[in-house]
C-alpha positions as CSV (number, residue, x, y, z in Angstrom):
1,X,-19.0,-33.7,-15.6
2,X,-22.1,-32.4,-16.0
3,X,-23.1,-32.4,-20.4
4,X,-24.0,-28.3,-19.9
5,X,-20.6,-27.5,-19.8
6,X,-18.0,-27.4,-22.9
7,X,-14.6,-27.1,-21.4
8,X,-11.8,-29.8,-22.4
9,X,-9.2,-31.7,-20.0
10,X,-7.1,-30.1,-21.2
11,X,-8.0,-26.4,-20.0
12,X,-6.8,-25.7,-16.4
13,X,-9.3,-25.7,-13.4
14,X,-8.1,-22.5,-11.8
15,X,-7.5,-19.3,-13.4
16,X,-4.1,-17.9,-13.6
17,X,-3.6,-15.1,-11.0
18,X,-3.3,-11.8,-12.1
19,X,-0.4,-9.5,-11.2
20,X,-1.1,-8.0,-7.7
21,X,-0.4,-4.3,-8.0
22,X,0.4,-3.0,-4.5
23,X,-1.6,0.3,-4.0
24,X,-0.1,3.0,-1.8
25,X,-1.5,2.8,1.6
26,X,-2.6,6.0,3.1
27,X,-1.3,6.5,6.3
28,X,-1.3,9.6,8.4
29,X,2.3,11.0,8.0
30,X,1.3,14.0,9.9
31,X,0.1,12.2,12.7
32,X,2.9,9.5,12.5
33,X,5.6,12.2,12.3
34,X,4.5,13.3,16.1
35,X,4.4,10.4,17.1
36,X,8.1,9.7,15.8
37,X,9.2,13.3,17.2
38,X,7.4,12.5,20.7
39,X,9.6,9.0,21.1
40,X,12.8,10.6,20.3
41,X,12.6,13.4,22.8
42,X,11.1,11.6,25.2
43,X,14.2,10.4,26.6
44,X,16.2,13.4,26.2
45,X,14.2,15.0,28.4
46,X,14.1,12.3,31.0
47,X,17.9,12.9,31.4
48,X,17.6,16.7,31.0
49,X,15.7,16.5,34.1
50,X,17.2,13.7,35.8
51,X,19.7,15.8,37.6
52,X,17.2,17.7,39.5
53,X,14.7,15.3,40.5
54,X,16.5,14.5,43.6
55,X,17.4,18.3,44.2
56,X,14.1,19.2,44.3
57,X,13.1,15.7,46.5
58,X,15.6,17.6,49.2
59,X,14.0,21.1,49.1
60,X,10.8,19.6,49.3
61,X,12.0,18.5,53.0
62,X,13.3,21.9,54.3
């Protein structure tokens, strides 16, 4: 140990760690919201349509 310093063996070598305080995380609710609205029609609409995807195949052949 180099003379300089003053500290005892008795004191600890690493600092105790504060308390970590989460911070809110600002995430873009707006934009997260379509998102969340886009995924859950997304498959309603696949089977609204469903139905007449091959009715318009046929027509398409006449």
């Amino acid at each position: 140990m180099a003379p300089h310093q003053s500290e005892d063996e008795e004191a600890p070598l690493l600092q105790p760690k504060k308390q970590h305080t989460i911070d809110k995380t600002p995430l873009p609710w707006r934009q997260l919201s379509v998102v969340l609205f886009l995924q859950l029609t997304e498959p309603l609409t696949a089977q609204a349509i469903a139905p007449f995807a091959p009715q318009r195949r046929w027509s398409d052949t006449w």
